[in-house]
PALUMTOR-747792 format. One record per residue (C-alpha): x, y, z; residue in three letters. Coordinates in steps of 0.02 Angstrom, whole numbers, plus 50000, padded with zeros to 5 digits. Example, Ala and Ser with C-alpha at 12.3 -4.5 7.8 and 13.67 -1.06 7.14 Angstrom:
506154977550390Ala506844994750357Ser
END
This chain:
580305434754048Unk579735427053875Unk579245408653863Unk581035407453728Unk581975413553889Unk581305402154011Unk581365385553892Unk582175369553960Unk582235376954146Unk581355370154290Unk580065378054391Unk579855376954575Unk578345379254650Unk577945383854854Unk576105381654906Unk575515389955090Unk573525387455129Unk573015387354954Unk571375377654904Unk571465362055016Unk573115362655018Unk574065367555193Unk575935368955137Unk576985360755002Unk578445362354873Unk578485352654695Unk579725354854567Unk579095354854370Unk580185350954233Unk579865356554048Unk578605345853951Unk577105338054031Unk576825335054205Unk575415322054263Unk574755326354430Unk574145308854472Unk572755303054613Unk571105300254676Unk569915315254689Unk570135325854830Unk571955323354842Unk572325343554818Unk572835342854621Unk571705356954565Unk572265365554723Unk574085364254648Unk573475368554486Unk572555384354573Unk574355388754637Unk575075387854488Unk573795400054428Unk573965411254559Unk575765414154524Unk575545417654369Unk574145431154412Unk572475422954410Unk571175428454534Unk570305411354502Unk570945403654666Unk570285399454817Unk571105403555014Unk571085387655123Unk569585389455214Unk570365388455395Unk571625401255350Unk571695420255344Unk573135421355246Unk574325414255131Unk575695412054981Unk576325406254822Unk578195406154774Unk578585402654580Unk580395400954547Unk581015399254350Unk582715399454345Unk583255414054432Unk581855424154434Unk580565421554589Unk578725426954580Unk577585427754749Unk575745430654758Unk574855433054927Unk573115432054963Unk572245437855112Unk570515436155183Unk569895454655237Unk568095457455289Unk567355440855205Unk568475445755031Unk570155437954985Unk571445450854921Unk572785449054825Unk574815457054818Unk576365452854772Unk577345451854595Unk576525438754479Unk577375432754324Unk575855442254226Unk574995460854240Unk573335453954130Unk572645437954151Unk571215437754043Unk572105427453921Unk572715414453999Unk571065411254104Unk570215410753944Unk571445398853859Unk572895393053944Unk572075385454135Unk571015375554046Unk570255370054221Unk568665362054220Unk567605376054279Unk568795386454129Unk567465397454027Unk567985393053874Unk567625373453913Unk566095378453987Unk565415390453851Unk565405375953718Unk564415363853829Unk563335376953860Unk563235383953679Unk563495402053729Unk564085416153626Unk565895409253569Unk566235423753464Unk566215434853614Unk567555422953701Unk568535423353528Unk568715443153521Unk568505447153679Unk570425449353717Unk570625458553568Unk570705479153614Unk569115484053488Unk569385500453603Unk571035503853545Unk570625498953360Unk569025509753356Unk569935525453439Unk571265522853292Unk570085521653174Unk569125540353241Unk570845549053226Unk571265541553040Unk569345545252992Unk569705564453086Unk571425565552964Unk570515558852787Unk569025573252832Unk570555586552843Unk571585581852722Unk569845580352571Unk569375599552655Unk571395604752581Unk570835596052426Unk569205603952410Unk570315621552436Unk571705616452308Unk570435610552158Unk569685629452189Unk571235634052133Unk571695623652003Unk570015629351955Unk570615647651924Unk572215642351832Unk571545640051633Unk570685657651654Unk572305666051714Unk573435656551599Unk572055664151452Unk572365683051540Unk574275680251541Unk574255674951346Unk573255687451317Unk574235701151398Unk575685695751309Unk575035695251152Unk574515714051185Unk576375719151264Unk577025711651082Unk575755725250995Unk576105739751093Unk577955736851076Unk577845735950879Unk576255751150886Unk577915761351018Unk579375758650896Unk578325763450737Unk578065778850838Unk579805782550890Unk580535779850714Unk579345793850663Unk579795805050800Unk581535802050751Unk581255806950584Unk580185822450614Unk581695829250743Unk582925827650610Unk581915840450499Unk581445852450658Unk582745867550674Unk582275877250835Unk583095885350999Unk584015872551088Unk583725879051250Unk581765881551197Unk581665862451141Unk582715855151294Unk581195865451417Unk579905857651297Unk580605843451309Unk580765842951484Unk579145849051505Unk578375836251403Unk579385822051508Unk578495827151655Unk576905827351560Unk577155809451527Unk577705804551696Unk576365814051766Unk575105804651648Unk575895787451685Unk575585789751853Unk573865796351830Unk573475779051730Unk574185767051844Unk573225774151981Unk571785773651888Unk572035757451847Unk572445751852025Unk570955760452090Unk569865751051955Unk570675733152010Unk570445739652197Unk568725742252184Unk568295725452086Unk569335716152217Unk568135724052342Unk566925721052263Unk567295701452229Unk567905699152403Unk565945706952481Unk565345695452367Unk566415680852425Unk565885687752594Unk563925686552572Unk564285669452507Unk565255661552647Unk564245672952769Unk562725662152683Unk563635643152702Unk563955648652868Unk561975653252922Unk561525637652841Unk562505629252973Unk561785620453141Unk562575628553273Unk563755616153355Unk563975621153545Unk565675616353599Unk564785608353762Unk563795597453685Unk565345589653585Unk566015588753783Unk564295580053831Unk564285567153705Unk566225563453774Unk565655562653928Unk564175551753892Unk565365539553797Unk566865539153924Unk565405536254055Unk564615522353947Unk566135514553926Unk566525513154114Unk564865505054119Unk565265492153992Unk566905486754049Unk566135484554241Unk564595475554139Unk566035463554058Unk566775464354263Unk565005455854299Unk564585445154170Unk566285435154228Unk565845436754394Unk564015427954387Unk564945414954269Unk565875409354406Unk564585411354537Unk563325399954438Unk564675388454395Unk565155386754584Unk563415383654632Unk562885372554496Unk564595361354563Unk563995362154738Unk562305359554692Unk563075342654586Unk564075337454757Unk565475338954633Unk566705350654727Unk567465338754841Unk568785349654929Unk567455362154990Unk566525347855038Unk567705338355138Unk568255355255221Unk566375356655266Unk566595339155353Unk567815346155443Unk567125362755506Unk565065356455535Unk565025350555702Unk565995344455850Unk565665320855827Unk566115313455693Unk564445307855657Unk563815325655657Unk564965329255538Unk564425314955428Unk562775320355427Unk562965335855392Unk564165329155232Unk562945316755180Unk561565330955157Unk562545340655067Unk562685329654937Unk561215315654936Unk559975319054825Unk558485323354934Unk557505336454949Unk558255348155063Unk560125353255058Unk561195362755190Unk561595379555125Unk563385380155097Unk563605399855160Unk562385399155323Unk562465382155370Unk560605380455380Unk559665368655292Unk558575374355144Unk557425365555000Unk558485361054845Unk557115370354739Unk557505387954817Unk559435385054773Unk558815381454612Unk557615395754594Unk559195407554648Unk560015399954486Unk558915403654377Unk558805421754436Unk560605420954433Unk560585413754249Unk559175425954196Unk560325441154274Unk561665433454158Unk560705435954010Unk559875452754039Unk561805460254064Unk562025450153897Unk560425461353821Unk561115476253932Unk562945474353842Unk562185473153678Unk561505490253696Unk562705498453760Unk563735495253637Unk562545502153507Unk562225518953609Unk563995520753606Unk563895518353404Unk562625530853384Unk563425544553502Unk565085541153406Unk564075544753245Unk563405561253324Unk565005565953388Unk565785564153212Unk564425572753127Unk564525589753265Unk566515589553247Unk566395591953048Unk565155605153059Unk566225612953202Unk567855611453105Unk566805619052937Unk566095631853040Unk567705638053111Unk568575636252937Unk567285649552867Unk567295658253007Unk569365662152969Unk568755667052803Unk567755679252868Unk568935687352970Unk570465687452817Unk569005694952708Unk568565707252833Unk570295713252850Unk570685714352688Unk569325724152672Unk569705735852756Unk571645736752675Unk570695738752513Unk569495751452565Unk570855760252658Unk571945759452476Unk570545764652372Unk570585782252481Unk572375785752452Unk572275782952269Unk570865794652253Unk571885805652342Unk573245801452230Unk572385802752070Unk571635820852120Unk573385827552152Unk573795821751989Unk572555827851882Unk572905844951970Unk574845840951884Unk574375836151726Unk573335853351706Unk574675864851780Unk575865854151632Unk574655854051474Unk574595872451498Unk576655876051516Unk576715864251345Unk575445874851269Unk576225892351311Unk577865884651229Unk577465876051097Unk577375885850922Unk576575882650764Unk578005874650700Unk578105864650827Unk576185854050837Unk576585838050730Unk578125835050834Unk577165837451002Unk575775827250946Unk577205811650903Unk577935813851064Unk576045812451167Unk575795796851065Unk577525789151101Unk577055793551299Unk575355786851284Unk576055771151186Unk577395770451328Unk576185770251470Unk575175755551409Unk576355745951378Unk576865750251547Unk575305744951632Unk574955729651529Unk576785723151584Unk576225726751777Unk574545717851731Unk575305702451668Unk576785701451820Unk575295701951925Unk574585687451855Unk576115679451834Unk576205680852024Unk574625673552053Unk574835658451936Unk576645654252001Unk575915657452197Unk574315641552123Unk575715632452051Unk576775631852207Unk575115625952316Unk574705613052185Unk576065605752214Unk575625599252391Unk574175589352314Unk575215573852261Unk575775573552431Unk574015575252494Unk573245560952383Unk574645549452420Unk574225554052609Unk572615549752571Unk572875534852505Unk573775528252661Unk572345532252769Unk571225523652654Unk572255509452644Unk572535508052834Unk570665512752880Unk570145496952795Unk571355487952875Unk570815493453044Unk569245488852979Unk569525470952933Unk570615467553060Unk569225460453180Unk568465452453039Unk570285443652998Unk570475441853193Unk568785430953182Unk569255422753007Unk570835416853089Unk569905410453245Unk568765400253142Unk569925394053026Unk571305388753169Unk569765380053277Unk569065370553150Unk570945363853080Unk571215358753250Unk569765351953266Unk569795341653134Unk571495336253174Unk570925329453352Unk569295321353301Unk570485309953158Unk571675308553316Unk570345302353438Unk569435290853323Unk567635295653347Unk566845285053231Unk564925294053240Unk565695309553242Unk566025317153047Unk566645333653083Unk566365348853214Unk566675364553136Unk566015384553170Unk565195394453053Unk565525413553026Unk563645419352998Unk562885437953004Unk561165444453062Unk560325460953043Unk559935464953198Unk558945483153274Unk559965492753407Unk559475509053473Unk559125518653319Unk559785507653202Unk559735490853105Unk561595484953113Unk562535467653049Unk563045457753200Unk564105441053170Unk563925425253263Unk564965407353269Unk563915395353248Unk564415378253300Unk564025363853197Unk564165344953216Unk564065330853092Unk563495312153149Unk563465297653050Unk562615280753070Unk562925264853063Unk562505262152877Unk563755279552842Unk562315291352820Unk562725309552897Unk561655321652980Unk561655339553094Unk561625335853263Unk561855349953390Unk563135351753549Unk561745346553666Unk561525329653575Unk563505325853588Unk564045314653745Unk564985319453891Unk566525312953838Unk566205323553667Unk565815340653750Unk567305337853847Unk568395335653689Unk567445349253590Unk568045362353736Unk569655358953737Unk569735360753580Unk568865377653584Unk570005384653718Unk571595376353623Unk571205388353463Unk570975401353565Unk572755399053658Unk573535396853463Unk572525410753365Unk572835424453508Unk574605417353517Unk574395415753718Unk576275405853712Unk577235421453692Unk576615428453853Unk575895411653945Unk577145398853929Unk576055386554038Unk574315376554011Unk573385368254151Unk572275353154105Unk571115346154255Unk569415338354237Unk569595323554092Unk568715308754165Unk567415309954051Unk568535305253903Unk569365288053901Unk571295283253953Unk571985281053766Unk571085297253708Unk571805307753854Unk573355301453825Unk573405304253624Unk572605321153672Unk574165326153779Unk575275321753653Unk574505334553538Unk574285349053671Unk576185346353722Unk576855352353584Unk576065370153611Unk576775375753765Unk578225374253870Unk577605366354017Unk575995356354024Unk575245351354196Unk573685339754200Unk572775330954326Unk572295313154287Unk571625299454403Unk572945284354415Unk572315272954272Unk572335287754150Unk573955293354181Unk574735275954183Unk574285278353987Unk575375292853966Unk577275289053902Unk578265281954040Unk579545300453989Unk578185312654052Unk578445317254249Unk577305310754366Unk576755319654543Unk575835308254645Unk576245317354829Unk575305335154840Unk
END
């Protein structure tokens, strides 16, 4: 169901043992919700509901409890989750309203452990929260098959200017040839009109001249046939001779070669399907210390009241007992009681663990990094062994059509000798029946009539010779005509290979441009009056990985002060105040939620956490978010949501 489909309907929600929470039902209406109350009166465990309907795995079991449930009823659709506690793990079933939460935990349950709140206090790596919903997998994979097309379709190209190549030397032959038909045709009727003449003065035997005659038609079939084998045993032999040439010379680009073994093509696959597992469990971890730290640094802050007061609960059997053990969980004093054993342990070791922790964070960070460049420089060898792969088998075809029509040729050449012997064995049997008939009287006229056959038969063959080339010129013509289609084609995958291209770099444009407009827009909203303007900064760095020196982009967050007289200066995120961090995260996490358009598929936001930022700011910050997504829930402490307008809907029993 879309967020347009659901709008102006009411959501029901039915809580079992979720987060401190033991069983209720509330009923949302579009717009904003205020969950209003004290601390530890179960709003972020409501909140934690309403993110486990919708998919999250960010949500906590109630610790007493081995099991339980979530019902999320918009109009007439219902959605259940279940979670259940199996051998110290909670696992999760059901039908959630989403398949892939990713985006809305990034952007949408803006809770105040949320990573994109967090990541801005911190100052971590925002451009990796930016992009990292965006499928770079997908893009890049698109990108291989376009680049695989563009390398095929510049090899026909290659092929088809050959032959446009060979064009202005046949269109020479044919003018050539014809110029020579238009000779012999003018050289044959000269002839004829003699031979005409010198029959009309030539009284002989009629009978005598028809078996001359005769005889002499044979001669001249016999000799025709004798020259066009000749002359097809000539062209056979210089085709042969071209096409062992041609041979030698793709035999040569072929040796020159690397040999590209098919399994190593199937080992560099394997290598990048198996390095790409290991990145996406890497990304699996990275999220998984984030929240570990984050947990620990809360407990280590006493600031996780629900597991605290369920602490008081379980620790002990006397009420004192269990205040004891509660007060040493979060005094300040040296020792602390572990909050997975039980025992108590010095602060400094729980600290020590989160550093290790924090230092474990930033070697997967390093470990990422380079993975992602080994993948880079496999996909670069990969590339390089399927061109020489697809080159070597393209020559290696050639090969075989040469070698096989080789052998036609050779196989041709041995018939027309064959041929052309017979022949000559005619022509001599003929010559000598013309000579044993013809008479004195009779030599002028016999020598006309061998010219006119002579004249006859080259005009003969130079005809053939010039449909032969006429052949071969219409047969280039009719290929050249695929190259429009093929440059136009190539074109497109120019075009949309730098789109794929840019698209990330748009994709981050966007981001930046979207946060800092919002930005801007809040911090005029808000009123900070030392605060000019917080905005990020697209920069790039050459940076080595693996083998190479690549450009890596960064956002760089900046902040402007000013002082009391109006001068500005650079300040950085760690210099802001609590109540500025706060509003700089939100912030963050709101562009995310716009530029990656998370209302289309998330028509919620969850807002928990704002103490740190005063009653009239909350409330003019509200107003702004509201108008973003369909239903906004946020949990205030009574005095900040009494700010709110008196329209929104109020929860004040969890």
């Amino acid at each position: 169901m879309s967020a347009s489909q659901i709008e102006a309907e009411k959501m029901q929600l039915s809580v079992e043992n979720i987060g401190g929470i033991d069983g209720t039902t509330v009923e949302f209406t579009p717009g904003v919700t205020a969950l209003a109350g004290r601390n530890a009166t179960n709003r972020t465990s409501l909140l934690q509901a309403i993110m486990a309907a919708f998919g999250s795995d960010h949500v906590s079991l109630k610790g007493d409890a081995d099991q339980g449930q979530v019902d999320m009823t918009i109009g007439d659709t219902t959605y259940t989750r279940t979670l259940e506690r199996r051998n110290g793990t909670i696992v999760t079933g059901g039908n959630p309203y989403l398949d892939d939460t990713e985006l809305a935990d990034l952007f949408a349950f803006l809770l105040e452990s949320n990573e994109a709140r967090q990541a801005v206090a911190r100052s971590d790596d925002l451009r990796e929260l930016i992009m990292r919903p965006v499928d770079t997998d997908a893009i890049q994979a698109e990108i291989e098959q376009l680049e695989a097309e563009q390398r095929e379709i510049e090899s026909n190209l290659e092929d088809l200017d050959s032959l446009a190549d060979r064009l202005p030397e046949l269109e020479e032959r044919r003018t050539t040839l014809s110029e020579q038909i238009e000779k012999k045709r003018a050289e044959l009727e000269e002839k004829e009109t003699e031979l005409a003449e010198a029959d009309a003065d030539v009284e002989d035997s009629r009978a005598d001249k028809r078996e001359l005659e005769e005889t002499l038609d044979d001669l001249h079939d016999a000799r025709a046939s004798l020259d066009d084998t000749r002359f097809e045993l000539d062209t056979q032999r210089e085709s042969l001779e071209a096409l062992r040439e041609e041979r030698a010379e793709v035999q040569g680009e072929l040796d020159e070669l690397p040999e590209t073994p098919v399994g190593d093509i199937e080992e560099i696959n394997t290598e990048i399907g198996r390095l790409r597992d290991r990145l996406r469990t890497i990304d699996t971890t990275v999220n998984e210390l984030q929240t570990i730290i984050q947990f620990n640094e809360e407990m280590l802050e006493g600031t996780s009241r629900e597991i605290i007061d369920s602490l008081r609960n379980d620790v002990g059997n006397s009420e004192s007992e269990s205040e004891a053990i509660t007060d040493q969980l979060v005094e300040d004093s040296e020792n602390v009681v572990c909050w997975t054993c039980g025992s108590e342990v010095p602060k400094a070791e729980i600290e020590g663990t989160l550093d290790r922790l924090q230092k474990l964070r930033s070697e997967t960070f390093e470990e990422r990094n380079e993975l992602r460049s080994s993948i880079d420089d496999l996909q670069s060898d990969k590339n390089t062994l399927e061109d020489h792969q697809r080159k070597r088998d393209r020559l290696d075809r050639r090969i075989e059509q040469i070698e096989n029509e080789l052998e036609d040729r050779e196989d041709r050449i041995e018939e027309l000798i064959s041929t052309r012997e017979d022949l000559e064995s005619e022509i001599e049997r003929l010559e000598e029946d013309v000579d044993d008939l013809q008479e004195e009287d009779y030599s002028d006229i016999l020598d006309l009539h061998k010219e006119a056959n002579q004249l006859e038969f080259e005009l003969g063959r130079i005809q053939s010779d010039r449909e032969s080339v006429d052949s071969k010129i219409d047969g280039i013509e009719d290929r050249l005509e695929q190259r429009e289609s093929l440059k136009e084609r190539r074109d497109e995958v120019h075009t949309e290979l730098a789109d794929l291209r840019t698209r990330i770099e748009q994709i981050e444009e966007q981001a930046i441009e979207q946060f800092n407009e919002h930005m801007e827009t809040v911090l005029d909203l808000l009123e900070y009056a030392n605060l000019e303007r917080i905005w990020i900064e697209r920069t790039e760095h050459q940076v080595s990985q693996g083998r190479r020196t690549v450009s890596q982009r960064t956002f760089d967050l900046h902040v402007i002060r000013s002082t009391d007289s109006g001068a500005a200066y650079e300040d950085t995120v760690d210099h802001l105040s609590e109540s500025e961090r706060e509003v700089t995260g939100l912030v963050f996490a709101l562009a995310g939620y716009l530029v990656h358009e998370v209302h289309e598929s998330v028509p919620i936001m969850l807002l928990d956490s704002l103490e740190a930022i005063d009653s009239d700011r909350i409330a003019a910050l509200i107003e702004y978010v509201a108008d973003h997504a369909d239903y906004l829930v946020v949990a205030l402490l009574p005095e900040d949501a009494s700010a709110l307008d008196q329209d929104y809907q109020r929860v004040t029993e969890i």
